[in-house]
N, C-alpha and C positions, 0 to 999 in steps of 0.2 A: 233457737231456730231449727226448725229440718233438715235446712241445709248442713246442720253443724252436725245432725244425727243421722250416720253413716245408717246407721242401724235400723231407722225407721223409712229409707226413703226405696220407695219402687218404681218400675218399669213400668208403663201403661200395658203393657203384653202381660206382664206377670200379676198386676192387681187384673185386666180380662180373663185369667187364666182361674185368677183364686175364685170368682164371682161364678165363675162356669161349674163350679165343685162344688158349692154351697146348695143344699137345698133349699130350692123356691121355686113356685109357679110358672112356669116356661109357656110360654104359647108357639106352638109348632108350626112352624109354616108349611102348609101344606105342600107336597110334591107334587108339584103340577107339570104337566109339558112342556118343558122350557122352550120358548119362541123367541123370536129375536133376533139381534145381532149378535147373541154368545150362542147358538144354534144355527141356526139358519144354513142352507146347504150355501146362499149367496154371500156369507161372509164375506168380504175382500180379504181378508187377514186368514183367513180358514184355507183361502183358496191361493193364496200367497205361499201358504207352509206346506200343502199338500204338493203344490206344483215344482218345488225348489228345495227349500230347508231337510226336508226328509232325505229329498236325494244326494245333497252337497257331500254331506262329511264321508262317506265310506263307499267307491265301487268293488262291489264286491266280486264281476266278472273281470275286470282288469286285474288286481289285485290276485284271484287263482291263476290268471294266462299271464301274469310276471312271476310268478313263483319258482322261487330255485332250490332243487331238492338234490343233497349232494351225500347222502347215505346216513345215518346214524353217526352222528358226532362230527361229520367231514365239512360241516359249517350249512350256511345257505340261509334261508329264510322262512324252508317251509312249513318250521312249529308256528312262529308267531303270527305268519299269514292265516293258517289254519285256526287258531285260539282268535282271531278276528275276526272272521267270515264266517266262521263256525255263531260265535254270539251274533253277531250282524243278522242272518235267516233268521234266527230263534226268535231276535226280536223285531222280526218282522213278521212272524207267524206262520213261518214252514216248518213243515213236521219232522219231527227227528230223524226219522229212516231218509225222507225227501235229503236232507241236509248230510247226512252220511256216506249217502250215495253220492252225492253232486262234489262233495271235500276229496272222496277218493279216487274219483276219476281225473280231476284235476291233478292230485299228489301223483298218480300214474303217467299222467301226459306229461310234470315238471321233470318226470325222473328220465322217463324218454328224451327228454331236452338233453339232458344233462349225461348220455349215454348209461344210468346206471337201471337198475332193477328193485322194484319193492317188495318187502315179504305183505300181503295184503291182509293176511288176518292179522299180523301187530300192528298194522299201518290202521286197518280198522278197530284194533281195540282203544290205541289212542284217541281216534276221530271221537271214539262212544263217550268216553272219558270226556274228553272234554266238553260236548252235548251235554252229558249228565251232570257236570260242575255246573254247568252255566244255568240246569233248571232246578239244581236245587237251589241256587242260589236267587232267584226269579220264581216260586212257587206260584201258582193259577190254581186261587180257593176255589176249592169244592163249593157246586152249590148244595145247600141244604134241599132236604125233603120236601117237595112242597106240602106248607101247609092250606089250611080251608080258608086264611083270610091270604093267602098271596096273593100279590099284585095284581092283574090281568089288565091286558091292552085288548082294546076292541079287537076280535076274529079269534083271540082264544077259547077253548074248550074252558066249560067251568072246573075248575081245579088247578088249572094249565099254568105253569108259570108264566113269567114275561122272559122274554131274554134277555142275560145280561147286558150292558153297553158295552164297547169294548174299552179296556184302560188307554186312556191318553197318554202318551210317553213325550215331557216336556223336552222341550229345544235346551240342551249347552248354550246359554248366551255369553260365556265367558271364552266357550270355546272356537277356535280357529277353522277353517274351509279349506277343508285338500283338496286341491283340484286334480279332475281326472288327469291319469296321464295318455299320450297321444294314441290314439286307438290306432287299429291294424284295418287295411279294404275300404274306408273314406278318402283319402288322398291321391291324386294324382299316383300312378307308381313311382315316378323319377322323384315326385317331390316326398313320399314315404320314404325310399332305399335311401334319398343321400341323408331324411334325419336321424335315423336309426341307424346306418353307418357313421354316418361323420360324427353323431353324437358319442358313440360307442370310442371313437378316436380322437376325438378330444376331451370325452370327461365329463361331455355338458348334455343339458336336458334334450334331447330329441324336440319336446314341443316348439322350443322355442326355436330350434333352425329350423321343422317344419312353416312354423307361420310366419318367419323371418323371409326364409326362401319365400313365401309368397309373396310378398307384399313385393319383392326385387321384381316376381314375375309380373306381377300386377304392375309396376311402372316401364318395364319396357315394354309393354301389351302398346301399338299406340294408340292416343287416346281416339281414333278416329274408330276404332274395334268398339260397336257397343250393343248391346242387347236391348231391342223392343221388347220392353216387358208385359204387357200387356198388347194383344190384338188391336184395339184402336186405342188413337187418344196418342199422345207424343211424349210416353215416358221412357226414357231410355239412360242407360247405365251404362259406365264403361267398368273398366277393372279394379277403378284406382280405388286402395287400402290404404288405413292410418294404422300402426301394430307397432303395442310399444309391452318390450319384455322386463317386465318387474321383478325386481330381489335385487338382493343383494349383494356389493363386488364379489363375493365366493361363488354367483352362481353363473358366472364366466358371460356376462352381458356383452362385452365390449369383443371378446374372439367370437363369437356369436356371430353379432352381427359384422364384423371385417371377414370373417367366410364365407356371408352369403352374398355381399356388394362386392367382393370382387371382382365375378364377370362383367359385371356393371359399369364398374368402373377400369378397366378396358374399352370399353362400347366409348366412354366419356372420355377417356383419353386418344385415342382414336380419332374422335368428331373434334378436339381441341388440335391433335396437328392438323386434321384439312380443313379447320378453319384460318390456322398460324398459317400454312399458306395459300390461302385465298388470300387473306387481309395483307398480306406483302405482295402478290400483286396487286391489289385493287391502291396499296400506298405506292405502289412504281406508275400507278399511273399517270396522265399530266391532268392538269387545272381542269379543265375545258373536257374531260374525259371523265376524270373523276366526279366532275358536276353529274353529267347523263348517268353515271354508272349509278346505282344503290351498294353501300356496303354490302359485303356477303355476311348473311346472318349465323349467329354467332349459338348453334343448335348445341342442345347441353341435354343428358338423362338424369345428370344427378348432381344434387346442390349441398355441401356440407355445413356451413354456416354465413349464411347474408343478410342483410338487410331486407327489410320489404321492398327497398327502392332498386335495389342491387336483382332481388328475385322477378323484380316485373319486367326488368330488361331481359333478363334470361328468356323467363317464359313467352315475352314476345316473340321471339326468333324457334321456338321448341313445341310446335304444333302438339308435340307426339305425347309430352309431357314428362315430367320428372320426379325423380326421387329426394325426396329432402331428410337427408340423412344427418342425425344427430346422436350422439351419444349418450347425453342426459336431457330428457326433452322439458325434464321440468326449466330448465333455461330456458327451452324454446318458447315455451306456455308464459313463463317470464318477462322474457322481453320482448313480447305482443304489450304488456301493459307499463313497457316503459316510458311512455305519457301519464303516467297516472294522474288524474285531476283534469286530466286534457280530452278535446275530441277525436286526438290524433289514433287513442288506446280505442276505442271505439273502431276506428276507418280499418286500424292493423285488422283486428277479430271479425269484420268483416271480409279482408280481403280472405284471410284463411279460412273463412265459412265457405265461403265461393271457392276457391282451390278446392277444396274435399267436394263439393256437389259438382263441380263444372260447368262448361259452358263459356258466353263472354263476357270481357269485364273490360270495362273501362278507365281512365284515370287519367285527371285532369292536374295537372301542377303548375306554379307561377312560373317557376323558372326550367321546369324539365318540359312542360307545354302538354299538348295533348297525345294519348294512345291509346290502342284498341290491343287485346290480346282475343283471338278468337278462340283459341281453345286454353283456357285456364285448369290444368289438371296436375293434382300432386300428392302423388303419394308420401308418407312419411312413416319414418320405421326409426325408431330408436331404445335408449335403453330408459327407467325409473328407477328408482330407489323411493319406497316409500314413505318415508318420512318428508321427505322435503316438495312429493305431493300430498300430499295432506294439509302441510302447511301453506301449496298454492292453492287448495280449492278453497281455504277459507279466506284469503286474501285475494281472490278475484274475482270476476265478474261469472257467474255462473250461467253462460249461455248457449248454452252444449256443446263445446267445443273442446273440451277433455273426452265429452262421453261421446264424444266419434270415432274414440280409439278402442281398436284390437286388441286388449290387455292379456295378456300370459303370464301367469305367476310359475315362476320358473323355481325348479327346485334345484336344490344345491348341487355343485360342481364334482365331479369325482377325479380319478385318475385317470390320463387318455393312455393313449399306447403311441408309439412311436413307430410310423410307417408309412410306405409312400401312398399317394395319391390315389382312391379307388376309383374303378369304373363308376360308381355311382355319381360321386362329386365331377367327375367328366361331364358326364350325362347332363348331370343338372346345370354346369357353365353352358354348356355346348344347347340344351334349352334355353336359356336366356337371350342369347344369340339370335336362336330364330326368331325368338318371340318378337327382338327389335324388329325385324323383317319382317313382320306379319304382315299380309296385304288381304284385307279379310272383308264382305262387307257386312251391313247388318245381320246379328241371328236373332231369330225369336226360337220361344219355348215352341214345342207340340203342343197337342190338347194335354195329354195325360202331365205334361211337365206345369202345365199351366194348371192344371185341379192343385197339385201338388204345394204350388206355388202360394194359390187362394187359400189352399188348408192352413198355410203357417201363417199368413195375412191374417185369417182370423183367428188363429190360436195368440197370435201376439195379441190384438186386439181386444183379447176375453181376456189375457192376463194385464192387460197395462193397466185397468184402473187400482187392480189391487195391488202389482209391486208398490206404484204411484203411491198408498195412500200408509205405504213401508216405510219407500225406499226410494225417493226421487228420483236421485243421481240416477238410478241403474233402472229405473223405468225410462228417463232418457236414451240413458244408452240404446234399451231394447227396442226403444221408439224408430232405433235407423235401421232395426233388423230387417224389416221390408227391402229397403234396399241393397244391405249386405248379403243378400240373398241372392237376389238379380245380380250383384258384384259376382258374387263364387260361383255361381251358374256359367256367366261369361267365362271367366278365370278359367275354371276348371277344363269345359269344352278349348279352349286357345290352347292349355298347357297340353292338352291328350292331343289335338289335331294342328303341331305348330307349324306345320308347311301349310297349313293354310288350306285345308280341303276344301272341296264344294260344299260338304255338307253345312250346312246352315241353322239346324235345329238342332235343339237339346232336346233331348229327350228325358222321361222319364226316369231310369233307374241313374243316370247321371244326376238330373234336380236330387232324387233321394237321397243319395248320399251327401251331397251339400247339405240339406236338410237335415240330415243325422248329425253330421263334422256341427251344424250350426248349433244346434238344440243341444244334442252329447257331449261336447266339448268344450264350443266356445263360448253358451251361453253358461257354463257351468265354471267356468274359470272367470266370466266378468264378475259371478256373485262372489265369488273366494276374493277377487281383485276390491270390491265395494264393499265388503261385507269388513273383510279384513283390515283395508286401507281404513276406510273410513266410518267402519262402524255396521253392522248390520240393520239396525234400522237409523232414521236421521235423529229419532230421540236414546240415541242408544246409552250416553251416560248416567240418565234419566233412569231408562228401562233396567241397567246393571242396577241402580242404587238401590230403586224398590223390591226387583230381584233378593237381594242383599239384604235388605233391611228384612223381608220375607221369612230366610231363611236362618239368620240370626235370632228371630225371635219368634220364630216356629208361628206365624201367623195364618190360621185356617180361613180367616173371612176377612175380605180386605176392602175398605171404605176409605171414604176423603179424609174421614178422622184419622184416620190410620197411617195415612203416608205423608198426611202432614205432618205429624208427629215424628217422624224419621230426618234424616241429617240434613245437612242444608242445601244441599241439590233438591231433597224433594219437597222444604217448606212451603217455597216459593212458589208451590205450581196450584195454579187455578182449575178451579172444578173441567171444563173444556180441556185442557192439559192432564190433567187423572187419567178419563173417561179416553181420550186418543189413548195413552201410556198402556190401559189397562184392557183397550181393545186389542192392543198389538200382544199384550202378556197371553190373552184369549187365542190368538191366532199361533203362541205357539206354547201352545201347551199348559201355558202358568196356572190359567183361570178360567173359570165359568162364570159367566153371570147369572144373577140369582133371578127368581122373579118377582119382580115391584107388583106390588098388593096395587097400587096407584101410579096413575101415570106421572106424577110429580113428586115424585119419593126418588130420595137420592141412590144413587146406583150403589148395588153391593155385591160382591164376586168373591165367591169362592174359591180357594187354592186346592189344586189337583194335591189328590195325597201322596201322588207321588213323587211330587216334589221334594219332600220332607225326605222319602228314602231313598230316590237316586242321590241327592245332591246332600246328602251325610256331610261330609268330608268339607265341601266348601262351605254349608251352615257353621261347621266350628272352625273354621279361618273366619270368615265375616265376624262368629261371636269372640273369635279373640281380637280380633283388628279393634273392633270398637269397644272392649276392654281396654286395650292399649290405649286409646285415645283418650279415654277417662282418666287412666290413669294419668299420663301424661299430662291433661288438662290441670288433675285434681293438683300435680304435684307443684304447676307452676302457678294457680290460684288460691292453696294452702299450704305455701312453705315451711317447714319443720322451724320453730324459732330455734335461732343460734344460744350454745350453752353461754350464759353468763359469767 
């Protein structure tokens, strides 16, 4: 049998490979103008990768304006920064001298930081160096001479070449999303100085006490503070944020967030003694007095862990509304569905739908009876650890109620320093404070705030069908940016004017920087947050295998035959399942589709060739993993017989 002859038996990639060598009669398919959905400027998936994937993995302007340059040998960071940013332009297609010039004015500003001096023509001969490594190592063929049968595209002169396309540079799907870190001139100042200070003193990321501080400001804002977002019509925002800071124990979640609800929780402790005693007179009172009297209500900012039952009591008496502070929120997400099988998990994700939009809410119970809370508002701010959301989104009910959250992928913890209390963490309690106090009434936008506003209305708009047709989850989440807009708009204006000035409108260069902090930052840390967490696209284990399978066996043209024949993630997938898989390989970078001679001819796609020579390195781990697996296989389905 074959099977028994090691010797004789091939790989379908390898007997494709031998048949391609052999001479015989080929019929050429013509090169025609590719149309379609592997072209087409309206791709979804084209306009998915242009709009995000390209930008994710590397800021290259942050990245020079963190750079620490501490002389020749005296440590710092600024070879490897520069050997990064330096490849990063090149391959994005800026010109050598452009990229020379931009590395060493940077390396001069780092060294300024740092009180020292640079010799500038070694500083530039290195810059060159390394520019130079990186293009030889990335050559750009010459084109040849035109000859008399080259190409031409209608409007050229006869002889004229066409131009080349430019090369595709496929997506790392294997690789991780670094989220930017917190930019300088979008933030509030108070809430900029105390995360960049207090970060710097305890060790921990800046981003995450900046968006942590806000979310504290965002719930002592009260909820009666709210911005008309639109000129007519009755849509109106308050402040209130959901921001949960993701990683791992190293990356200091927990002193985090107890540095930034501190104020807060003064404010709460405070409102708990002159409630203790109200409620001891209103208990000295008599019968017949206590009848006419109403309790004095029982007003709370911040709720650490309760019951649904236990939080509706609160929120009735808490017009202003509160912060619901948790430390691991995947509990919190948790035990919303500790009904499971019941309608009770249901009624819970409803009430915390409403909490995040606002507004009133009612509740009817047999034995608590009936209550109205009129203003239902609450912020929540706590810590993730990603594994154990991962393991909630696929064991719950997926009703957008994760992707309401502010996600911050915090980077790892370092060393603080040991010292007292700075002006800026002042500033920033002594803000919260007034914030409680705000006595504010409606603000709307300007005109100019309001164009501003419609710009990002439809710039999400033109993007949501295509993350959608990615990337669910995170097209959800982007689905609330409309209002998270109108949120940081409010926010921002309360945090700069907290005594409460007359002024009433936002204005323009205020919306802009929201607008910038939302797009620059926070929509770029939710992709790292989904992408990472959960996968970058929703078929992503799919998407890795045929990757995988790809590159393993050097595959230039890729069909349904083809990825059936691969491991058993991808046997199993139906012609509809390919054709999605390999629109998405299309959108970043993998593939082109080819053109069908007939409209009912099965789809076939070409693999970019440079996939074959970026991704070197992980083609031979794929081809040894699935060596291993043979062998492995071989050894436990033809075991050696025992000697006799």
């Amino acid at each position: 049998m074959l099977s028994d002859r090691t010797d004789l038996r091939y790989e379908y990639a390898e007997l494709e490979r031998l048949i391609a060598t052999t001479q015989a009669p080929l019929l050429h398919r013509k090169d025609r103008p590719r149309t379609g959905n592997g072209a087409s400027a309206d791709n979804p998936f084209l306009a998915f990768a242009a709009a995000y994937i390209d930008q994710a993995p590397l800021d290259v302007d942050q990245l020079l304006a963190d750079m620490v340059y501490r002389g020749p040998g005296g440590g710092g960071n600024a070879h490897d920064t520069l050997l990064r940013c330096t490849a990063a332009l090149l391959t994005r297609g800026e010109k050598r001298e452009a990229v020379i010039e931009r590395c060493l004015a940077a390396l001069a500003l780092a060294a300024v930081r740092s009180g020292r001096t640079i010799d500038p023509a070694r500083e530039q001969t290195i810059i060159e160096e390394m520019c130079d490594s990186w293009i030889a190592k990335h050559p750009v063929e010459e084109e040849s001479p035109p000859a008399d049968d080259s190409p031409t595209k209608p409007g050229n002169k006869p002889g004229e070449r066409a131009a080349a396309e430019p090369v595709t540079i496929p997506v790392n799907l294997w690789n991780t999303f670094d989220p930017p870190r917190l930019p300088h001139g979008l933030l509030p100042s108070v809430i900029e100085d105390f995360a960049f200070e207090q970060g710097a003193t305890m060790g921990a990321d800046p981003a995450g006490l900046a968006v942590a501080a806000l979310a504290v400001c965002a719930a002592a804002v009260p909820d009666s503070v709210q911005l008309r977002v639109k000129r007519y019509g009755g849509w109106y925002e308050a402040t209130r944020l959901w921001v949960g800071l993701v990683g791992d124990p190293s990356t200091k979640k927990t002193p985090i967030i107890n540095q930034v609800v501190r104020p807060l929780e003064r404010i709460d402790a405070a409102l708990g003694h002159t409630y203790a005693a109200a409620k001891a007179e209103w208990d000295a009172l008599d019968k017949e007095t206590k009848r006419a009297t109403p309790p004095p209500p029982q007003v709370r900012v911040k709720l650490d862990d309760a019951t649904i039952e236990a939080a509706q009591e609160v929120l009735r008496d808490s017009p202003g509304g509160v912060l619901y502070h948790r430390d691991e929120l995947s509990g919190f997400f948790g035990s919303i569905d500790k009904y499971a099988g019941h309608r009770g998990a249901a009624t819970d994700r409803g009430f915390w739908l409403q909490a995040y939009n606002g507004g009133s809410y009612t509740y009817d119970r047999v034995k608590r009876g009936s209550a109205r809370i009129e203003h239902l508002s609450v912020s929540v701010l706590g810590g993730i650890q990603p594994e154990p959301m991962r393991k909630l989104a696929a064991d719950t009910v997926d009703d957008g109620l994760i992707q309401r959250l502010v996600t911050i992928m915090l980077r790892p913890g370092g060393v603080g320093r040991d010292e007292e209390m700075s002006k800026a963490v002042e500033n920033y309690e002594s803000l919260v404070e007034q914030l409680h106090q705000m006595q504010l009434g409606d603000v709307a936008l300007d005109d100019a705030a309001r164009e501003i506003r419609e710009e990002m209305e439809c710039k999400h708009h033109d993007e949501l069908p295509a993350i959608e047709l990615v990337n669910k989850k995170l097209a959800a989440h982007f689905g609330k940016y409309d209002g998270i807009f109108a949120r940081l708009c409010l926010l921002w204006h309360c945090i700069e004017n907290p005594a409460g000035s007359p002024l009433l409108q936002i204005g323009a260069a205020r919306a802009r920087r929201v607008a910038d902090f939302l797009s620059r930052f926070l929509a770029r840390h939710a992709i790292a947050f989904y992408a990472n967490v959960y996968g970058l696209s929703d078929d992503h284990d799919r998407l890795t295998a045929v990757a995988g399978y790809i590159l393993a066996h050097r595959v230039e043209r890729l069909t349904n035959r083809v990825i059936q024949r691969g491991d058993r993630t991808m046997r199993g997938l139906k012609r509809h399942d390919i054709e999605n898989i390999c629109h998405q390989l299309d959108a970043l970078g993998w593939v082109t589709e080819a053109q069908r001679k007939r409209s009912n001819d099965a789809p076939r796609w070409d693999v970019n060739p440079e996939v074959h020579r970026i991704f070197q390195g992980r083609a031979k781990q794929e081809t040894e993993r699935r060596q291993r697996w043979r062998e492995i296989i071989g050894a436990k389905t033809h075991p050696e017989e025992e000697d006799t």
